[in-house]
VONUMAR-822511 format. One record per residue (C-alpha): residue number from 1; y, z, x; residue in one letter. Coordinates in steps of 0.5 Angstrom, whole numbers, plus 2048, in hexadecimal, padded with zeros to 3 digits. Each point is the difference from the previous one (the first is absolute). Layout:
// residues N
+-----+-----+-----+-----+------+
!  nr !   v !   w !   u ! rest !
+-----+-----+-----+-----+------+
! NUM !   Y !   Z !   X !    a !
...
+-----+-----+-----+-----+------+
// end
This chain:
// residues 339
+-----+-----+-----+-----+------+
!  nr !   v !   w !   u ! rest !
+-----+-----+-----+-----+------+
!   1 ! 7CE ! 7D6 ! 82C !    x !
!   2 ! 808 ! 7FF ! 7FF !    x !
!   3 ! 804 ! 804 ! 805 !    x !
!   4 ! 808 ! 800 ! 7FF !    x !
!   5 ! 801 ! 7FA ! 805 !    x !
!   6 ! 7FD ! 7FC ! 7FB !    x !
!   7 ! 804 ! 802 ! 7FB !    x !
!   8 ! 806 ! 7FF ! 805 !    x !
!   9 ! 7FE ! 7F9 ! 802 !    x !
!  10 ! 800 ! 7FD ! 7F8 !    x !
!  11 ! 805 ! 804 ! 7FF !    x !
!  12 ! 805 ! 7FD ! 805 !    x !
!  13 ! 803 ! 805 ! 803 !    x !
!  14 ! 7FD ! 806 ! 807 !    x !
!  15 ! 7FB ! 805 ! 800 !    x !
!  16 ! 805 ! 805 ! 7FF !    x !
!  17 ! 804 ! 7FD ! 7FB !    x !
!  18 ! 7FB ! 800 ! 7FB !    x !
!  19 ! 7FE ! 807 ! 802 !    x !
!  20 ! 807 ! 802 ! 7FE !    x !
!  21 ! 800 ! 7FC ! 7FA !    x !
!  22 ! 7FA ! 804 ! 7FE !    x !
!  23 ! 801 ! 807 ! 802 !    x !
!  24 ! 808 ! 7FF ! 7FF !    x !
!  25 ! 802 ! 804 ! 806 !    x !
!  26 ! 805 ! 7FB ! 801 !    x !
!  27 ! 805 ! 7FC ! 7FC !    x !
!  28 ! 7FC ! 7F9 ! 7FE !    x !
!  29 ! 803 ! 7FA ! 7FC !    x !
!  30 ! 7FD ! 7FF ! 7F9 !    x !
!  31 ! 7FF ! 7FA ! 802 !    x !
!  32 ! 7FB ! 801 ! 805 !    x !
!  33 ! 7FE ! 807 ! 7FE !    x !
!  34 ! 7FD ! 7FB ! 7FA !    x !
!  35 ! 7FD ! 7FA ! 804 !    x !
!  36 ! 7FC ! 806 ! 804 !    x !
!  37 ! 7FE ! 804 ! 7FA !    x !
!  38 ! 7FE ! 7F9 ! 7FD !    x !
!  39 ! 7FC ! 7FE ! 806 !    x !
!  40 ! 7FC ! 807 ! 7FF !    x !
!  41 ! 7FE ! 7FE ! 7FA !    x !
!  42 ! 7FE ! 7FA ! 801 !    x !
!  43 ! 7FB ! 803 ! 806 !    x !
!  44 ! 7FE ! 806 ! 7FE !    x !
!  45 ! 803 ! 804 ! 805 !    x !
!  46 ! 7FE ! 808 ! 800 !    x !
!  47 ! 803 ! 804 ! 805 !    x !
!  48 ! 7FB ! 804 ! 804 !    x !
!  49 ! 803 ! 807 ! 7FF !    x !
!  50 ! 7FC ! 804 ! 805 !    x !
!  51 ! 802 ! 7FB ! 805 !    x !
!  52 ! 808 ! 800 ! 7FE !    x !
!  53 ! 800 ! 808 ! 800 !    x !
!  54 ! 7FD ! 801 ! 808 !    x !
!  55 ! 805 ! 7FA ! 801 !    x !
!  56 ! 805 ! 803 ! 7FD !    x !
!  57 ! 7FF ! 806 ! 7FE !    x !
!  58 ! 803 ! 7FF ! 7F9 !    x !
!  59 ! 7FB ! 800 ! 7FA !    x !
!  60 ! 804 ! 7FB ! 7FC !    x !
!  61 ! 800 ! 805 ! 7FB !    x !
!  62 ! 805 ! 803 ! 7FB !    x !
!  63 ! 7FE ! 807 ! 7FD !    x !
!  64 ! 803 ! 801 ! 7F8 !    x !
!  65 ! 7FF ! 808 ! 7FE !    x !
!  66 ! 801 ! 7FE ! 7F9 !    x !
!  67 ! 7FD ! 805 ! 7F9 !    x !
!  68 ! 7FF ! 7FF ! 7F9 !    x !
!  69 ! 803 ! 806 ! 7FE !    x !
!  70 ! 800 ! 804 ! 7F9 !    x !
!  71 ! 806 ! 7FE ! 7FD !    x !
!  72 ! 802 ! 7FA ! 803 !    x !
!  73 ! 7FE ! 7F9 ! 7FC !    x !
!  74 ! 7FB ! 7FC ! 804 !    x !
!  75 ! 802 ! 7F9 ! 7FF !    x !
!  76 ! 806 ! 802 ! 803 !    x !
!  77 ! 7FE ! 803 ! 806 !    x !
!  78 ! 7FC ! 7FA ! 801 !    x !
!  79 ! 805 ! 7FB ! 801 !    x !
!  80 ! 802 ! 805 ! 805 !    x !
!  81 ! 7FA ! 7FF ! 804 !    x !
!  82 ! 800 ! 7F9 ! 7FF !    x !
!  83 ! 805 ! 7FF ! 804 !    x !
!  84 ! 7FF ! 802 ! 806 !    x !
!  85 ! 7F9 ! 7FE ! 800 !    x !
!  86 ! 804 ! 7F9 ! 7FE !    x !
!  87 ! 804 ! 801 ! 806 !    x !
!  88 ! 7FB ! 802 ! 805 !    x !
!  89 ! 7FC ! 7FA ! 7FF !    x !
!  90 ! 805 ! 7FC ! 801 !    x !
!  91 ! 802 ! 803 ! 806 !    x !
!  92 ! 7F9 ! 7FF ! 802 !    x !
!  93 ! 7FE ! 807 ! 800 !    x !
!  94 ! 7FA ! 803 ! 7FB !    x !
!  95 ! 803 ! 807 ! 7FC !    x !
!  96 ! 7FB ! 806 ! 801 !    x !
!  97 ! 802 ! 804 ! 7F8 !    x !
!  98 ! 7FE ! 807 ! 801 !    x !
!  99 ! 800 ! 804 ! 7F9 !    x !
! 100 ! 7FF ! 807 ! 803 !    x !
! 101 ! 803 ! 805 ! 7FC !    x !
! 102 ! 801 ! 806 ! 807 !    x !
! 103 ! 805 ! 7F9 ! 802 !    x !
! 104 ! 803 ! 804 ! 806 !    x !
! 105 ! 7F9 ! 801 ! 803 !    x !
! 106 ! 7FD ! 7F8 ! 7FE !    x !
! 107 ! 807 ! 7FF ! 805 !    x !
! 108 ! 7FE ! 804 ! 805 !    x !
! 109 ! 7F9 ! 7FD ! 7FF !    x !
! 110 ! 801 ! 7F9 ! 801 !    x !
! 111 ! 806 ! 800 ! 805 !    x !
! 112 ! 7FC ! 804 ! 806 !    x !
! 113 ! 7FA ! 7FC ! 7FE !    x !
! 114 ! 805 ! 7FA ! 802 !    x !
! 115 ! 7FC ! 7FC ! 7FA !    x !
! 116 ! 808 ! 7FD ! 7FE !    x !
! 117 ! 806 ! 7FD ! 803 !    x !
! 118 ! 805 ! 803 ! 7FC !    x !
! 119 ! 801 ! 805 ! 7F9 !    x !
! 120 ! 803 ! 7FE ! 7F9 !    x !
! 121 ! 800 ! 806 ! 7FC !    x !
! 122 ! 801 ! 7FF ! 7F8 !    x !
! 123 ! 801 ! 806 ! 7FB !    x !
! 124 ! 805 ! 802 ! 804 !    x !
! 125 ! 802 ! 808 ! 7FE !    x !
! 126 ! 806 ! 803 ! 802 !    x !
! 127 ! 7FD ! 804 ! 805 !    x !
! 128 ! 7FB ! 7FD ! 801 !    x !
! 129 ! 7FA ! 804 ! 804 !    x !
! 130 ! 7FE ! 7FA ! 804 !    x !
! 131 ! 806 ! 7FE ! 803 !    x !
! 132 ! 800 ! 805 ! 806 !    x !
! 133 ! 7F9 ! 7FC ! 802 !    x !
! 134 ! 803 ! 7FA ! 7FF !    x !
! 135 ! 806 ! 802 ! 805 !    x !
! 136 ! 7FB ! 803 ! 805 !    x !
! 137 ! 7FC ! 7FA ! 7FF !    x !
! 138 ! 7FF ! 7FA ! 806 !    x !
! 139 ! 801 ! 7FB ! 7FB !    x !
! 140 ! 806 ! 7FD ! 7FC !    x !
! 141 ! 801 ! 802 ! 7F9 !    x !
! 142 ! 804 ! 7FD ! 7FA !    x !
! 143 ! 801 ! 804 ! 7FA !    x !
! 144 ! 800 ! 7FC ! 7F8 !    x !
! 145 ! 804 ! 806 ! 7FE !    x !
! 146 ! 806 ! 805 ! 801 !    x !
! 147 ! 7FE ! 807 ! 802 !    x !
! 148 ! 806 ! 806 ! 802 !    x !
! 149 ! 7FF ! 7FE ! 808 !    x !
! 150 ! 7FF ! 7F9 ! 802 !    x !
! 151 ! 800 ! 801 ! 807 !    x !
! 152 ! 7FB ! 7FC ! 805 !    x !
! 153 ! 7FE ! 7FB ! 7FB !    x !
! 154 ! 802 ! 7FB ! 7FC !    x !
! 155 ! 802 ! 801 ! 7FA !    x !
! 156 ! 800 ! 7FA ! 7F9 !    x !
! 157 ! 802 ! 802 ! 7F8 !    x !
! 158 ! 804 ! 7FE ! 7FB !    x !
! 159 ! 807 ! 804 ! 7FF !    x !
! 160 ! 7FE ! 804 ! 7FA !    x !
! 161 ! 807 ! 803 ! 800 !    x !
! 162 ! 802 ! 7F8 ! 7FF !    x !
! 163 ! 7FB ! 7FF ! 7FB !    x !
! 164 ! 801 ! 807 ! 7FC !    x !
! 165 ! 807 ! 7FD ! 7FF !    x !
! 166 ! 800 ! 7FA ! 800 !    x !
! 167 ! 7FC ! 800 ! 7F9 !    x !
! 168 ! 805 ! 805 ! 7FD !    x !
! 169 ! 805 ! 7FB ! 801 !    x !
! 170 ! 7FD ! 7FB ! 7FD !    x !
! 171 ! 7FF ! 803 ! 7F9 !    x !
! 172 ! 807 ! 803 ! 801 !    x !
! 173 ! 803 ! 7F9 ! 801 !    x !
! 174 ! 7FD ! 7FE ! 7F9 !    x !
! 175 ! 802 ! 806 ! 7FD !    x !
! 176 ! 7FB ! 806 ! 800 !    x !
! 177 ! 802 ! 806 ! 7FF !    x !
! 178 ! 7FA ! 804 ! 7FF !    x !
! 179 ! 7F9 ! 7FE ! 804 !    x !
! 180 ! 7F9 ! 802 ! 802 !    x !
! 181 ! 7FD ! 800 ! 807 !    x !
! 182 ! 7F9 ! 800 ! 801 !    x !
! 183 ! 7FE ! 803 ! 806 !    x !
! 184 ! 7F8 ! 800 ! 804 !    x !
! 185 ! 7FC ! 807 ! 7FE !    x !
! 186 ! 804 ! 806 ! 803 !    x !
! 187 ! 7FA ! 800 ! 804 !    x !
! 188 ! 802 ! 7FC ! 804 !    x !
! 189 ! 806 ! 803 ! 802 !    x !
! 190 ! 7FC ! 806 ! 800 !    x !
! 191 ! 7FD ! 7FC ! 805 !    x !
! 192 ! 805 ! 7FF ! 806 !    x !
! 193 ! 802 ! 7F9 ! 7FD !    x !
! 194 ! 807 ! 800 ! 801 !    x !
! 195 ! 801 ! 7F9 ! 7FE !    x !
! 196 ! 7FF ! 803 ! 7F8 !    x !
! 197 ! 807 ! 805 ! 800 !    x !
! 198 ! 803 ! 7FB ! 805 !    x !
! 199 ! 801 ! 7FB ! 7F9 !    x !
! 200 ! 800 ! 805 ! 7FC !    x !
! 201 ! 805 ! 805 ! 802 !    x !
! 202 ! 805 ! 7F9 ! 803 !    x !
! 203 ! 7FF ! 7FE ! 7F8 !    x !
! 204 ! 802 ! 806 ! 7FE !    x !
! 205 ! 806 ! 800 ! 804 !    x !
! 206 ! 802 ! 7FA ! 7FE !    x !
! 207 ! 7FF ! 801 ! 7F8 !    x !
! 208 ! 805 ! 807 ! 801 !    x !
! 209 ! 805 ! 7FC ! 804 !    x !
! 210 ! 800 ! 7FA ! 7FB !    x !
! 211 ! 801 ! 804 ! 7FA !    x !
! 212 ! 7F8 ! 800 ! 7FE !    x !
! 213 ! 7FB ! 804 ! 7FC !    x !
! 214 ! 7FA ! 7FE ! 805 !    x !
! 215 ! 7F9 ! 804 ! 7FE !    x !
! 216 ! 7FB ! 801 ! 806 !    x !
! 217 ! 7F9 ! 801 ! 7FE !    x !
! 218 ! 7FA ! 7FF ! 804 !    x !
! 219 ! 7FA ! 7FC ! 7FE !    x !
! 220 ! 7F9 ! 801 ! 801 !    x !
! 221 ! 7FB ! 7FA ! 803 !    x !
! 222 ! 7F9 ! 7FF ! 7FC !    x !
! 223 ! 7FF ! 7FF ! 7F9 !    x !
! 224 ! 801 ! 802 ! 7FB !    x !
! 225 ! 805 ! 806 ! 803 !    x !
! 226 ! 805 ! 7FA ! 803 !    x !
! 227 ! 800 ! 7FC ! 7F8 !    x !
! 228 ! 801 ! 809 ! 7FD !    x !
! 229 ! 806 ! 801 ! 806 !    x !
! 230 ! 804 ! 7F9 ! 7FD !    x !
! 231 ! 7FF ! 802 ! 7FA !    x !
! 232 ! 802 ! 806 ! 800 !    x !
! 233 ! 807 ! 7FE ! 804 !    x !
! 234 ! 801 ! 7FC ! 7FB !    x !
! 235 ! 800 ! 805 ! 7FA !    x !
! 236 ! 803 ! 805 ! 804 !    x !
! 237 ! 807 ! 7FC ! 801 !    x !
! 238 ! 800 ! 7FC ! 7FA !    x !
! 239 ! 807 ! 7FD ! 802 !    x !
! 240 ! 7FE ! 7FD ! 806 !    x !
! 241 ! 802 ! 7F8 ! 801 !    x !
! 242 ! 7FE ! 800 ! 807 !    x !
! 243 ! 7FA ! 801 ! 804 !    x !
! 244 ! 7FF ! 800 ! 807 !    x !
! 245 ! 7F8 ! 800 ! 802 !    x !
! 246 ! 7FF ! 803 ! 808 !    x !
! 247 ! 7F8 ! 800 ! 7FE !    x !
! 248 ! 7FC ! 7FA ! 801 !    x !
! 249 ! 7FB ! 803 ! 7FB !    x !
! 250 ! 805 ! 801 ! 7FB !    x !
! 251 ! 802 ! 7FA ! 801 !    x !
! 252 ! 7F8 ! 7FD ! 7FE !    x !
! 253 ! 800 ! 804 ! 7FA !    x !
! 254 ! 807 ! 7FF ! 7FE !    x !
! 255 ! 800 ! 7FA ! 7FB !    x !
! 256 ! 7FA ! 803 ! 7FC !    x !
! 257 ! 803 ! 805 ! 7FF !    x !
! 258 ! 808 ! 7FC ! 7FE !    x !
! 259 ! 7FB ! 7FC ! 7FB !    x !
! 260 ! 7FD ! 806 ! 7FD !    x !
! 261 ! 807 ! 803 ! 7FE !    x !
! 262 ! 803 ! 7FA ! 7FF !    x !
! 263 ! 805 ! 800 ! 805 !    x !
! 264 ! 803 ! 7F8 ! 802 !    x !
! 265 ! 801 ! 7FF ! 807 !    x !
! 266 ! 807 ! 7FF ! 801 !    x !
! 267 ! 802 ! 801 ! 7F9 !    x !
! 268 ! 7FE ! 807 ! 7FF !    x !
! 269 ! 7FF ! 802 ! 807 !    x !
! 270 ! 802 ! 7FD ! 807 !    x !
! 271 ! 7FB ! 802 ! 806 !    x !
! 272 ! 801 ! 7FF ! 807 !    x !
! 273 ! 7FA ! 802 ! 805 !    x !
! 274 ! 7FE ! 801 ! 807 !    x !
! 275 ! 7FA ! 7FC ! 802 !    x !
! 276 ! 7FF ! 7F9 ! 803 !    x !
! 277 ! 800 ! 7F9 ! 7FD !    x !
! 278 ! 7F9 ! 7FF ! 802 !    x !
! 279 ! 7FE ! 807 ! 7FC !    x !
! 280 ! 804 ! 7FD ! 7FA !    x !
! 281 ! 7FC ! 7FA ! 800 !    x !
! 282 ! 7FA ! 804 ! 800 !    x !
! 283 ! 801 ! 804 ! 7FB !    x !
! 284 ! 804 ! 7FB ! 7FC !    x !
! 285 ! 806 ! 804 ! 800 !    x !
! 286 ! 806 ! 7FD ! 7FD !    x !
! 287 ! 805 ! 805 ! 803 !    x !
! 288 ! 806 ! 7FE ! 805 !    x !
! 289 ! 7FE ! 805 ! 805 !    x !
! 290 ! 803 ! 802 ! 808 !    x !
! 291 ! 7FB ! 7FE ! 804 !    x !
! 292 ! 7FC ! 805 ! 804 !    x !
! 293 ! 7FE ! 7FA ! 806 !    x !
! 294 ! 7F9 ! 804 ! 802 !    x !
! 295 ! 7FF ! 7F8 ! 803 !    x !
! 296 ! 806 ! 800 ! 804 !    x !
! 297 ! 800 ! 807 ! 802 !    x !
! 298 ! 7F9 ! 800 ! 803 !    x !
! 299 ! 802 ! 7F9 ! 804 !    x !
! 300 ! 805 ! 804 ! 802 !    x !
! 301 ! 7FD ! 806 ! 803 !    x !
! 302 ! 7FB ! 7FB ! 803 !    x !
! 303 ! 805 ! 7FC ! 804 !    x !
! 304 ! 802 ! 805 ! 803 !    x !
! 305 ! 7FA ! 804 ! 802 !    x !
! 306 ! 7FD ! 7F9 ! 803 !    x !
! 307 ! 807 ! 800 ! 804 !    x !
! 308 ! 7FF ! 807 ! 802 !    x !
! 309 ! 7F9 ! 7FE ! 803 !    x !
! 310 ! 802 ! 7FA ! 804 !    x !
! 311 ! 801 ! 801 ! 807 !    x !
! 312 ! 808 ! 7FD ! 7FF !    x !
! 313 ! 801 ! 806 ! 7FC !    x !
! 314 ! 804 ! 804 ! 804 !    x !
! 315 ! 7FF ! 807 ! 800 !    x !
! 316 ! 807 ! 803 ! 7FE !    x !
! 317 ! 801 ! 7FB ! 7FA !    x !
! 318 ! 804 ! 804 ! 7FB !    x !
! 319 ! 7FB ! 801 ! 7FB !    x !
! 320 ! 801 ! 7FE ! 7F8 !    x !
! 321 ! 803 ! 802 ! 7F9 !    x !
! 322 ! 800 ! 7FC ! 7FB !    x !
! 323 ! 802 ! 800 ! 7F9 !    x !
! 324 ! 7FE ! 7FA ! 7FC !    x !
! 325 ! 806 ! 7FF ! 7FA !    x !
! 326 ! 7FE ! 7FF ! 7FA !    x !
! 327 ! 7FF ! 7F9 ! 7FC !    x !
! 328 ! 800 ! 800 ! 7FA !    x !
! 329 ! 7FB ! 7FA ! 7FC !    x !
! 330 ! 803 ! 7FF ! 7F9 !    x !
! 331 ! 7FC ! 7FF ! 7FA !    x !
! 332 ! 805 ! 801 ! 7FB !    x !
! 333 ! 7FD ! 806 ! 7FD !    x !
! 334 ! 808 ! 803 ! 801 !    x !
! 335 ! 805 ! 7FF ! 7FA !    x !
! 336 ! 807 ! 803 ! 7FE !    x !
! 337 ! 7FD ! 807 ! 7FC !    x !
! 338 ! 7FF ! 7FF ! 7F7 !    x !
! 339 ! 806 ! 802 ! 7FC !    x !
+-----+-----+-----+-----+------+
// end
């Protein structure tokens, strides 16, 4: 049987070194973190999860509250997960993904029980029920998602505000002055999901301030409702030359329903969306776009909640808010509006 003192001697280094550099409880070069991860491929090396979890009294494993919920585009929510499962399999821990729909009861589970070492929430509302469990929890937790009290956890989103205006400004420098903004299903805000009107009534703002006639409307997530939504936004505000897509979607649907009408990206219409570079490849989106960063954000989170976990965390470490600013992919789907 392998044990990590084989995988430490073919790898050059200590004992400790290459249970740090699995566990990445310390700071460990890339160097030497990729010679001991070589050497456990090469040898086949499984860690023995009972016998480090009465060593150590940790599971090495991360729980990820996550949902699929009605209204939101699950392709989307899927990188999200991605992510952080990614980052915890780097970082040497397996993620435990729970799907309960009562959240604050399938927390309260799993952090009595001791089956993780630390929490990652996605599908963050704004006042979020299971938060007053996570803050009276044992474990860390790190939030993908910024809810109206952030304190006792972690906290990683994008700047929506940011977003919201940094896509009005965009159209408003290449002269638009009349746009539409596609925004997730009311549902969603209806919801809790704060980061819906952050963009929209950020962009809202910027368009009265920069002089432009902005039409906020929220879409649906499902065909064929999602395809009606955008053509109906469409007729409705005919002298629209902008549009600006909070709805990934909308996004999915939108170049049917351009072709169907006839409509020339960026001729006729300029877009501009909210998704990520990898939801635009799979999609084929052909549209410049801010990105969501589902991958970093969830990297983020488990960085430091493996931080939160390792014995040189200190306990009176301020905890973190950080927002993500925007990065715009360009696509060249924007132009000067026709004549």
């Amino acid at each position: 049987m392998v044990t990590i003192g084989d995988v430490a001697r073919a790898a050059g280094v200590s004992r400790s070194t290459a249970s740090y550099a699995l566990s990445g409880k310390r700071t460990i070069s890339a160097e030497v973190r990729e010679r001991v991860n070589d050497a456990v491929r090469r040898l086949g090396y499984t860690p023995n999860a009972g016998a480090r979890a009465l060593a150590t009294s940790q599971t090495m494993v991360i729980g990820l509250l996550a949902q699929f919920l009605e209204g939101e585009f699950a392709p989307a929510m899927l990188q999200y997960i991605l992510g952080v499962c990614d980052a915890s399999r780097e970082l040497g821990y397996d993620t435990l993904l729970i799907t309960e729909a009562d959240g604050a009861h399938a927390l309260s589970r799993i952090t009595r029980s001791r089956m993780v070492d630390g929490i990652v929430l996605l599908n963050v509302a704004h006042q979020d029920p299971r938060l007053p469990v996570l803050r009276a929890a044992p474990q860390p937790g790190a939030l993908v998602g910024l809810p109206e009290d952030c304190s006792g956890v972690d906290v990683f989103d994008l700047d929506f505000e940011k977003t919201g205006r940094s896509m009005v400004d965009h159209l408003h420098r290449l002269g638009h002055r009349e746009i539409i903004l596609i925004s997730q299903p009311e549902l969603v805000v209806q919801r809790g999901g704060a980061w819906v009107w952050r963009l929209r009534s950020a962009a809202l703002d910027q368009a009265r301030r920069r002089g432009i006639v902005l039409h906020a409307v929220f879409g649906e997530s499902r065909q064929p409702a999602v395809g009606r939504s955008l053509h109906a936004a469409l007729d409705a505000y005919p002298d629209a030359t902008g549009l600006l897509v909070d709805n990934e979607a909308a996004a999915a649907a939108l170049p049917m329903v351009l072709h169907a009408r006839g409509i020339e990206v960026p001729r006729d219409m300029s877009v501009v969306g909210r998704y990520s570079d990898e939801f635009a490849q799979l999609f084929s989106l052909p549209y410049s776009s801010v990105d969501s960063a589902p991958d970093r954000l969830g990297r983020l989170a488990v960085r430091q909640l493996v931080r939160r976990i390792g014995a040189e965390a200190e306990t009176n470490e301020p905890y973190v808010l950080r927002l993500v600013a925007p990065e715009f992919h360009d696509r060249e789907s924007s132009a000067p509006p026709p004549a």
